[in-house]
C-alpha positions as CSV (number, residue, x, y, z in Angstrom):
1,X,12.8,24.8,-14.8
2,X,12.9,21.1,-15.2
3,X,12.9,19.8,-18.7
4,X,9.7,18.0,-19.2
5,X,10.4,17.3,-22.9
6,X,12.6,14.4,-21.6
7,X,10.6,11.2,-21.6
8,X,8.9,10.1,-18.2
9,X,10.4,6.3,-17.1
10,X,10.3,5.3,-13.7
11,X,13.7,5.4,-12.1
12,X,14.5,3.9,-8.5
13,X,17.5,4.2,-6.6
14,X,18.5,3.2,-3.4
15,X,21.0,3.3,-0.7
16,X,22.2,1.2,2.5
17,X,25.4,2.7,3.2
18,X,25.1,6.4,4.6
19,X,26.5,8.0,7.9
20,X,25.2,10.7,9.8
21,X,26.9,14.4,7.8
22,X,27.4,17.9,8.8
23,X,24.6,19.8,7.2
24,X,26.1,22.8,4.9
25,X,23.6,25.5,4.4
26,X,24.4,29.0,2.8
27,X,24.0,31.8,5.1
28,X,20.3,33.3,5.8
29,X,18.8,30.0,5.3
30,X,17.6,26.9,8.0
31,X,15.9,23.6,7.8
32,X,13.0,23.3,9.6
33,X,10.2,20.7,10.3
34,X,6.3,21.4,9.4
35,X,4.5,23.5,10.7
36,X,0.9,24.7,10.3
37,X,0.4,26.4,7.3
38,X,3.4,25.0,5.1
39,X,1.7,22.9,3.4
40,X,0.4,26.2,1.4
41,X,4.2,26.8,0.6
42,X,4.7,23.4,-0.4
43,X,1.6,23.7,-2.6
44,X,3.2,26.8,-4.4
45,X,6.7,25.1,-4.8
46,X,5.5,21.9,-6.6
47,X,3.4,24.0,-8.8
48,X,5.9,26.4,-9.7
49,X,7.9,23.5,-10.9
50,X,4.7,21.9,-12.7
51,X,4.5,18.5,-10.4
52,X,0.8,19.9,-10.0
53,X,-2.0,21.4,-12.2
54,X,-3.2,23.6,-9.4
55,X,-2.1,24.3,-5.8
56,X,-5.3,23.1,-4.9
57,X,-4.7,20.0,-5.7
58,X,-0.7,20.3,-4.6
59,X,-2.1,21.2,-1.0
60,X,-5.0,18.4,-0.9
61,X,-2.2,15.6,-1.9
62,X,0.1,17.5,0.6
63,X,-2.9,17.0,3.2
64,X,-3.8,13.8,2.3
65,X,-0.4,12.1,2.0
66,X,1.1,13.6,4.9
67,X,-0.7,15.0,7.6
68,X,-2.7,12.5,8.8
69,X,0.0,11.4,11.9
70,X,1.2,14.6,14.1
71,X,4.2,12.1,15.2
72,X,5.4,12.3,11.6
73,X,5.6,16.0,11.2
74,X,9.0,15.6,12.4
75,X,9.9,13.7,8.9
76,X,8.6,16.7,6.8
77,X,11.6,19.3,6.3
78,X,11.4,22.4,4.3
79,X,14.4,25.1,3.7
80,X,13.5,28.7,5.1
81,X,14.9,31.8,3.6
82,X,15.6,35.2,6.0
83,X,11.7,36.1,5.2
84,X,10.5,32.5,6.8
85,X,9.8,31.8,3.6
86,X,10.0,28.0,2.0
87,X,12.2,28.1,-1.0
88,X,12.7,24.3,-0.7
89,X,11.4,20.8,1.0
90,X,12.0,16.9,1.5
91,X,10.2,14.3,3.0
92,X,11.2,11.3,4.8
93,X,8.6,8.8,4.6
94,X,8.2,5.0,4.1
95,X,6.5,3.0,1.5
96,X,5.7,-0.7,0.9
97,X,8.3,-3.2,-1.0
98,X,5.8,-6.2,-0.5
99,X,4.2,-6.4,2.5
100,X,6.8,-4.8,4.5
101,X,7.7,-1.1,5.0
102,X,10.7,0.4,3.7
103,X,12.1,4.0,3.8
104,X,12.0,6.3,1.3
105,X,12.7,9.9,0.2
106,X,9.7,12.2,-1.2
107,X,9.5,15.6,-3.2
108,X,13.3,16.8,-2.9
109,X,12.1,20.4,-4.8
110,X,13.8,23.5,-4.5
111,X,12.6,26.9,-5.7
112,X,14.1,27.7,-9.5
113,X,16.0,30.9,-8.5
114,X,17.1,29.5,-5.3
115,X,18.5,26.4,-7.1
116,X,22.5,26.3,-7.4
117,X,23.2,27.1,-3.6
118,X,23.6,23.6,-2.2
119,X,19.7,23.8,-0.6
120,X,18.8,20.5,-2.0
121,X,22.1,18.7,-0.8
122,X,21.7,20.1,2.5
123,X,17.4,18.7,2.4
124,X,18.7,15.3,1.4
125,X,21.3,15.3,3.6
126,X,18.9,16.6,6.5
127,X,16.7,13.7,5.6
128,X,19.1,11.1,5.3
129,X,20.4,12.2,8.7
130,X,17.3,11.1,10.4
131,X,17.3,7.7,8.6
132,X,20.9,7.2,9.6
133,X,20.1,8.2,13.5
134,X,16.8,5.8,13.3
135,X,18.6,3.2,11.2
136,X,16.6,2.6,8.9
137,X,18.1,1.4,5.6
138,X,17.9,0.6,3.2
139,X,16.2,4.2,1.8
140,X,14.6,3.9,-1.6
141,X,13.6,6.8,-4.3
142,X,11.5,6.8,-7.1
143,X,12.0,9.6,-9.7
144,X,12.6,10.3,-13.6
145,X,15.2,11.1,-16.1
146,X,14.0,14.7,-16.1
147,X,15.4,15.1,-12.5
148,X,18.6,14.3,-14.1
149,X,20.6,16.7,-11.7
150,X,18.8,15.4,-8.5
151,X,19.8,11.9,-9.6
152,X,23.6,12.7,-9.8
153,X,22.9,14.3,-6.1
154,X,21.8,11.4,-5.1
155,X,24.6,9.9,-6.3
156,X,26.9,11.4,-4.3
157,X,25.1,10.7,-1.4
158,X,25.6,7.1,-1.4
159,X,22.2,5.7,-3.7
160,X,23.0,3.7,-6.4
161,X,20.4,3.0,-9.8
162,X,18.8,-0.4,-9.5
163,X,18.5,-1.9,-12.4
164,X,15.6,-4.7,-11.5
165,X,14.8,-3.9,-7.6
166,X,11.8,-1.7,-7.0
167,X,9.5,-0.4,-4.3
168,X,5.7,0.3,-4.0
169,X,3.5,0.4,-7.2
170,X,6.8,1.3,-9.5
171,X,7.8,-0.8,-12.8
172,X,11.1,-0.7,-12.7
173,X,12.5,0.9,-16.2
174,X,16.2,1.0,-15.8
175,X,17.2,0.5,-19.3
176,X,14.5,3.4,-20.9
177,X,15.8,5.5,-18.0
178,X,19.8,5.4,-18.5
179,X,19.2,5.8,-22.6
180,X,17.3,8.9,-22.3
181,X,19.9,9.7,-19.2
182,X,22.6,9.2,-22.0
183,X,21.5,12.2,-24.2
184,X,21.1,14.9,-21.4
185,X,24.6,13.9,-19.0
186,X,27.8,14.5,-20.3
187,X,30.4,11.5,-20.5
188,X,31.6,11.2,-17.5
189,X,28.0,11.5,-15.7
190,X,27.4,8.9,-18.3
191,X,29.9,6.4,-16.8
192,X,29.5,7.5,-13.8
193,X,25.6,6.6,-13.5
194,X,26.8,2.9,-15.4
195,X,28.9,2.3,-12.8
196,X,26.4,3.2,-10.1
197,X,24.1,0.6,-11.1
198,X,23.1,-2.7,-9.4
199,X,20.5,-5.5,-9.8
């Protein structure tokens, strides 16, 4: 479970250089787009990680947000166990940085007990795959030091910390972030998001 007791600051990252990557999946499991009646799943894998109060309101926000253009159903990818169940999902969307649109990764969540097997590398990666065959970069996220784990993922996969640049409605608190960062990474990680910073 995600450690909530680590203080909320908003922390963007972003990446322009990514090419299109093999997707590794362990056996039993696939990546599939939405389909009707997912959003129920999705519901119950944001609340069982506490993004949500209720899976009402996780499946009205899914609704809302997401399934109001049947062309972008394609951009909504979830992880399906051998029982066609979702144990995991990621969204590629786009927001606004001004007036203009930019790309942008939502909701990278993978179910607790199903965390450790490389599902969320393989989402992001499925995500940043259609990005990199559309072209569209640069590719923004906004998340918090609590996601600590997903942030060094995203490392790895070519984003970088901004330390000013932001996206949509989110103050940029770069400095907040990487000290609370500082007490739950070991030194390396430590160095490692320094050194992945940039303006």
């Amino acid at each position: 479970m995600l450690d909530r007791t680590i203080p909320f600051y908003n922390t963007i990252l972003k990446c322009t250089d990514y090419s299109y990557r093999e997707i590794e999946l362990p056996e039993g499991f696939s990546i599939v787009s939405y389909r009707s009646g997912l959003e129920k799943e999705w519901a119950q894998l944001e609340c069982s990680i506490g993004d949500f109060d209720s899976v009402t309101e996780a499946e009205s926000y899914f609704i809302e947000t997401y399934l109001q253009d049947p062309k972008k159903f394609s951009n909504i990818l979830f992880a399906i166990n051998r029982k066609n169940e979702a144990v995991g999902s990621c969204i590629a969307w786009q927001d606004l940085k001004d007036a203009d649109k930019v790309s942008s990764l939502h909701w990278l969540v993978v179910q607790e007990k199903y965390q450790g097997l490389g599902l969320g590398r393989a989402l992001c990666t499925a995500v940043m795959n259609i990005y990199a065959k559309e072209e569209a970069f640069p590719v923004y996220i906004h998340t918090q030091p609590w996601s600590w784990k997903a942030i060094m993922l995203y490392l790895s996969m070519g984003f970088k910390l901004q330390k000013s640049n932001t996206f949509s409605h989110y103050e940029n608190e770069f400095e907040k972030a990487l000290a609370e960062l500082g007490k739950v990474v070991n030194e390396d990680q430590y160095e490692l998001l320094r050194n992945s910073s940039e303006e």
